[in-house]
N, C-alpha and C positions, 0 to 999 in steps of 0.2 A: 148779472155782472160776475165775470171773476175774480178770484183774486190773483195777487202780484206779490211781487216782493222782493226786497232791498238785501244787497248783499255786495261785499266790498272785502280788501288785504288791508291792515292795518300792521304796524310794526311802531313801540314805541321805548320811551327810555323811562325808566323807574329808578327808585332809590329809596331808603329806610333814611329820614331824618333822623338826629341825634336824640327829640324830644320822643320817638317812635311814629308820626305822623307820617303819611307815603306823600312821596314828591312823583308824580305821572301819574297820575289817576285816569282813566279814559273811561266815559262812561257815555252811553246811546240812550236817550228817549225816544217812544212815540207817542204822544200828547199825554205826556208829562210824564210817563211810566215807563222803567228801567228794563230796558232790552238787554242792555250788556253793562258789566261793573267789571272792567280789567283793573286790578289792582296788585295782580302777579307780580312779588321781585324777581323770582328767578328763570324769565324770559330769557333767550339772548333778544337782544333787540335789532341784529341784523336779519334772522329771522321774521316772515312775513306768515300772520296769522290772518281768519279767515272767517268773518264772521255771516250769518244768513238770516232772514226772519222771513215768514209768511205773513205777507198785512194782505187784510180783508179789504170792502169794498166801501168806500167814505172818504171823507179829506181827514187826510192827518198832519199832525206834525212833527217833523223829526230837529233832536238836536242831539250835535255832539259837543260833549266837554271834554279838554284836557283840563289836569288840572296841575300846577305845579309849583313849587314856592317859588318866587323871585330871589333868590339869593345867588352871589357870584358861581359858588359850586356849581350849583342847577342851569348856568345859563347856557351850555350845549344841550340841554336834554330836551328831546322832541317828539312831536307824533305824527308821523306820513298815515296818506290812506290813496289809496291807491285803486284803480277798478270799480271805482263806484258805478253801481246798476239798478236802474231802478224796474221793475219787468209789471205788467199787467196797469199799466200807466192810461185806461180808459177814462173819458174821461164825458162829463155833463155839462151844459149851462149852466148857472146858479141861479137864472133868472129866468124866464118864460120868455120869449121874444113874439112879437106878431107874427102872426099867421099870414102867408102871402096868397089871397083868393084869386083865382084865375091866373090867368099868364097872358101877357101882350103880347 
């Protein structure tokens, strides 16, 4: 099998809490383990950044978190993604199916 791999634009909004805590946190797993930890303040966030990984051959899991307080200030802030791709997407049964002997 080959491998494939995931890769997408991301653009988001941050900010320094008063308490020092970051409000946009964006962070990428694949089963369960940190691909990407954006916690950059000084982004612009009309700029569009560009992240890629190489994933090997197996089922995985991807997730993504934003992360950001709930407070009035914070409630325009956001995170686009954009171009998501996923490439070398082969793929298996999980099950063994019968075998079909002869043909009618």
């Amino acid at each position: 099998m080959k491998r494939g791999s995931i890769e997408f634009l991301y653009r988001k909004d941050s900010s320094k809490q008063d308490d020092g805590w970051i409000s946009g946190l964006f962070s990428v797993y694949m089963n369960k383990e940190t691909l990407l930890e954006d916690k950059n303040l000084s982004d612009d966030p009309n700029d569009w950044k560009f992240f890629h990984f190489d994933v090997f051959p197996g089922m995985h899991e991807f997730s993504f978190i934003y992360q950001k307080f709930n407070t009035e200030a914070n409630a325009h802030m956001k995170l686009e993604i954009k171009e998501l791709k996923l490439t070398g997407l082969d793929f298996a049964d999980l099950q063994c199916k019968p075998c079909k002997v002869g043909s009618s």
